[in-house]
C-alpha positions as CSV (number, residue, x, y, z in Angstrom):
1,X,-16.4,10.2,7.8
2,X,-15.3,7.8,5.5
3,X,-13.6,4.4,6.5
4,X,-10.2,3.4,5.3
5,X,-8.7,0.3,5.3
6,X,-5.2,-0.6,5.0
7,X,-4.7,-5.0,5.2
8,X,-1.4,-6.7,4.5
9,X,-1.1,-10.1,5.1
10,X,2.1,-12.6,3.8
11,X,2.4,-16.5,4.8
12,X,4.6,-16.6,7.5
13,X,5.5,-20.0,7.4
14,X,5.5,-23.5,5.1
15,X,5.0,-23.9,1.5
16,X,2.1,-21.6,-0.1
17,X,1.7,-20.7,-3.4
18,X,1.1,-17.5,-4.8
19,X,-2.2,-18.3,-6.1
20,X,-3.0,-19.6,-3.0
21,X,-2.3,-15.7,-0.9
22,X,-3.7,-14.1,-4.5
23,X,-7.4,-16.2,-3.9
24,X,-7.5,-15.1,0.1
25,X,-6.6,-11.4,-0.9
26,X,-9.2,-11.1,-3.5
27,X,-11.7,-12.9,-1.1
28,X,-11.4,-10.3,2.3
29,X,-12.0,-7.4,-0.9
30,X,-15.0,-9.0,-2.1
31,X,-16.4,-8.4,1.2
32,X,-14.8,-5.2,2.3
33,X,-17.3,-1.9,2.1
34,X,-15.6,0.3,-0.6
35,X,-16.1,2.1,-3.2
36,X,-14.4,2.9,-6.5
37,X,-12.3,5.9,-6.5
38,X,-10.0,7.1,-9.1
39,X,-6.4,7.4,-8.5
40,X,-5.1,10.4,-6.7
41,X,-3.4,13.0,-8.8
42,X,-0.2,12.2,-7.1
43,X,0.3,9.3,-9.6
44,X,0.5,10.7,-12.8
45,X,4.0,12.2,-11.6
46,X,5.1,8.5,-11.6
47,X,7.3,8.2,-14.5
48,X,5.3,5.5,-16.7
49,X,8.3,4.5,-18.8
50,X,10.2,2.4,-16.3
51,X,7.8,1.6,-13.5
52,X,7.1,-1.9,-12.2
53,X,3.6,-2.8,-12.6
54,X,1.4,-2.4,-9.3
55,X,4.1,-1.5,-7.0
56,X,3.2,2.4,-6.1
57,X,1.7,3.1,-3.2
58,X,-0.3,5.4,-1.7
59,X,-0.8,6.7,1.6
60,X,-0.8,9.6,3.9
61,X,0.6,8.3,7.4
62,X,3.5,7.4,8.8
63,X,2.0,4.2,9.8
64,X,1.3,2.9,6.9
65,X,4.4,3.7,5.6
66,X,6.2,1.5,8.5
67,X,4.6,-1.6,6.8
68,X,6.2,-0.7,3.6
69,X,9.7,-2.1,3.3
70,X,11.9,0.8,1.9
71,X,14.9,0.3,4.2
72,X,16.5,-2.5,6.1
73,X,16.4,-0.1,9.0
74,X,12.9,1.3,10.6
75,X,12.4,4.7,10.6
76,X,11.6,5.6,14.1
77,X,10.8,9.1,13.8
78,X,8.1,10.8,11.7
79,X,10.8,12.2,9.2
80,X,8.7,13.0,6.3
81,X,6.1,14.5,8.5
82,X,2.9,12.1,7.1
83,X,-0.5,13.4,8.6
84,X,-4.0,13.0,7.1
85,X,-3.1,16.2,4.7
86,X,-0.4,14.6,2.9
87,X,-0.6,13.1,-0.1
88,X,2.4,10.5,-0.8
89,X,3.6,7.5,-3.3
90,X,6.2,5.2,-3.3
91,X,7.0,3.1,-6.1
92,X,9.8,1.0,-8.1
C-alpha cells in the first residue's frame, strides 16, 4: 500500500517571515519518502486562464478537506461524500 502524507503547518504566533516557513517546508520534503507522480487528470479541467498559481488542491477525503479554508463555517457533515474513490480539486 502506498503511504500518503498530508502536513500543513502555519506560525501561530510572533513575527516570521515567509522565507523563514518556505526553508522549514522544503526541509520536512527533503526528507519525506515520496516519489514523483504526475498530476491527476482532474487538473486539466482547471481553467488555466485565470487561476492563481499553486493554489489547487487535491485530495480525496473529507478530512483533508477540513484543513482547507473554503468557508468561515466547518462543514460538519461529509456533504460531498469524499472517500478513497474520489478524485477532487479545489482551487482559486
Amino acid at each position: 500500500m502506498q503511504e500518503v502524507y498530508f502536513i500543513k503547518f502555519e506560525p501561530r504566533e510572533g513575527d516570521v517571515l515567509p522565507e523563514e516557513v518556505t526553508f522549514v517546508g522544503k526541509s520536512i520534503v527533503d526528507v519525506m519518502p515520496y516519489k514523483k507522480v504526475s498530476l491527476p487528470a482532474i487538473m486539466d479541467y482547471l481553467p488555466k486562464h485565470c487561476l492563481i498559481q499553486k493554489s489547487p488542491k487535491f485530495f480525496h477525503k473529507k478530512n483533508i478537506l477540513d484543513n482547507i479554508d473554503i468557508s468561515d463555517n466547518f462543514i460538519v457533515e461529509n456533504v460531498f461524500r469524499l472517500s478513497e474513490k474520489t478524485d477532487a480539486v479545489i482551487a482559486e
